[in-house]
N, C-alpha and C positions, 0 to 999 in steps of 0.2 A: 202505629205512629200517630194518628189520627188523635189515639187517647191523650196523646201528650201533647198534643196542640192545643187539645181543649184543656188541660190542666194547665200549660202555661200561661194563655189566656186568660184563666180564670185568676191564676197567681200573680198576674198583671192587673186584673182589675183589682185582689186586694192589696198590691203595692198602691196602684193609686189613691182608694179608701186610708189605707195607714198614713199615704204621705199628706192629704187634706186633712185629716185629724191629726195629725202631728202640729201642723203648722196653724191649727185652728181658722183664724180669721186675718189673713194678712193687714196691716195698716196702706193706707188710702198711696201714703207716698214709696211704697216696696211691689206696689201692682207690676210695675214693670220690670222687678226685678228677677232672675232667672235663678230660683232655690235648686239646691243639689239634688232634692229629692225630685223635681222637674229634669234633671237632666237623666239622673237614674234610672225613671222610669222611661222615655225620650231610645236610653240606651238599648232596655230590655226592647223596647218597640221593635227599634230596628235590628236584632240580633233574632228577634221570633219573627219578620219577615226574610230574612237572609236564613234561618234552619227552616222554610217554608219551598225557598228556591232550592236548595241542596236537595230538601227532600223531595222536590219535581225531577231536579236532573238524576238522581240516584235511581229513581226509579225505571229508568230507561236506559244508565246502566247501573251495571249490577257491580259495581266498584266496591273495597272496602274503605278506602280512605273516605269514600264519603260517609260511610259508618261512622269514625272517629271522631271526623268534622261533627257531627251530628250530637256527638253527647258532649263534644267539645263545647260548641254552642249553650247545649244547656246546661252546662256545669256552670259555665261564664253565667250566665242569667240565674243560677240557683245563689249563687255566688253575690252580684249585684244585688239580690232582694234582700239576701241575711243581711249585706253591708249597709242597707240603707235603714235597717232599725238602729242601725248603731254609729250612724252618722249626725253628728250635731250641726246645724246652721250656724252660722259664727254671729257673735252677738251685734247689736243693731248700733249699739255704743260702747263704745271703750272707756272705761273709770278712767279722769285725769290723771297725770304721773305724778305723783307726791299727793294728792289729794289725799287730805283726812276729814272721816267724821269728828263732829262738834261731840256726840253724845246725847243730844236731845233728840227726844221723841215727840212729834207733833204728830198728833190725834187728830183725823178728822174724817168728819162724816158724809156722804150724798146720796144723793137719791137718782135712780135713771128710770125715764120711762121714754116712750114712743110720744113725741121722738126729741130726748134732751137729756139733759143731767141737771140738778138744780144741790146745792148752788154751783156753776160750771166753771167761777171762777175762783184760785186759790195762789196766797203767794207764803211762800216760806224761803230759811236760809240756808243758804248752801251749805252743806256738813249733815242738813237737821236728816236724821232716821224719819219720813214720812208713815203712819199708818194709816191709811185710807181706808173706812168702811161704807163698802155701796151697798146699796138697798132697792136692788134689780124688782119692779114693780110687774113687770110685764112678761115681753119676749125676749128672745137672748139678745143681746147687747156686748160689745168690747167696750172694754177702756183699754186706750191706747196715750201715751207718750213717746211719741218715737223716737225723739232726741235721748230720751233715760231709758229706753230702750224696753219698754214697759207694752205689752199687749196681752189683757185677760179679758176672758171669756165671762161674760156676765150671765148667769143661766135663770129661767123663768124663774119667776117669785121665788130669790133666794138670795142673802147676803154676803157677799162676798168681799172679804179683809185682804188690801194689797200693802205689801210692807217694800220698799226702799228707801236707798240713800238720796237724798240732792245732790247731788255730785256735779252739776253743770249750773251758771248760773245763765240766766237767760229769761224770755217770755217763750213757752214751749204750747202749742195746740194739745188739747187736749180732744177725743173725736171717737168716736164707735166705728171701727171699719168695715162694717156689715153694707156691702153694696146700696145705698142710698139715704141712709142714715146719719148720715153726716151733714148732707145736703138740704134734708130734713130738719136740721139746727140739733144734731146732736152733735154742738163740740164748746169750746170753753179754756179759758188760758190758764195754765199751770206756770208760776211767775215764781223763778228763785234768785234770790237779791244775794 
């Protein structure tokens, strides 16, 4: 039994590895929010310290229901880890109702370094197909809009092309959510009129 604590354990640490690469780099204003793949693993926690206590009590006596309990347990947690490759986050914004794209495509380019984005501020029209290319100078970096519900992973010296809609019209932050980063003056207004 021993074996299988230390394999679940281990299957716990890489639920947790899959669930921070999954989610990459949260945005500044979702820190406090509680992702399923937090409660998932949260679950598994507490299902392999409860198959921890059965297998104390069991051993003193010599029951089979607690046999049962026992792979009961771990099937529930085999169970929990398959389901959280295949659980999606719900998106960060919802497309307006009736909203249609114009058709146009606005082209545009920046640059990020430690610690900023240049140029950081951009406005276009609501409808327009935005194509953003950044030109990640450094260390990894996000671009994030969290009202268009936008968060990618900027990776060392390497270009990376982000394609959406405007779909919202407003003055939206623009910001790297990489814990200090932002504070650092990497952020900048994303304006759609």
């Amino acid at each position: 039994m021993k074996k299988i604590f230390l394999f679940l354990i281990f299957l716990v640490f890489l639920q947790v590895v899959y669930a921070h690469s999954a989610l990459d780099f949260v945005p500044v204003e979702e820190e406090e929010h509680l992702h399923i793949s937090d409660i998932l693993i949260w679950i598994n926690i507490i299902l392999i310290v409860l198959l921890l206590i059965i297998q104390i009590i069991s051993q003193k006596k010599k029951e089979k229901k607690y046999k049962a309990m026992k792979y009961g347990l771990i099937a529930i947690i085999l169970v929990i880890m398959v389901w959280q490759i295949f659980v999606e986050e719900p998106p960060t914004s919802e497309i307006i109702e009736g909203f249609q794209a114009n058709g146009k495509i606005v082209e545009l380019n920046m640059t990020s370094f430690n610690f900023g984005y240049e140029p950081n501020n951009f406005t276009v029209s609501a409808g327009d197909t935005v194509r953003l290319n950044i030109n990640n100078l450094d260390f990894t970096h996000t671009f994030s809009i969290y009202e268009l519900g936008i968060n990618e992973v900027l990776y060392p010296k390497s270009i990376k092309t982000i394609e959406f809609i405007a779909f919202k019209k407003g003055e939206f932050p623009i910001f790297c959510g990489i814990e200090g980063h932002r504070i650092s003056g990497m952020e900048g207004i994303f304006v759609v009129k």
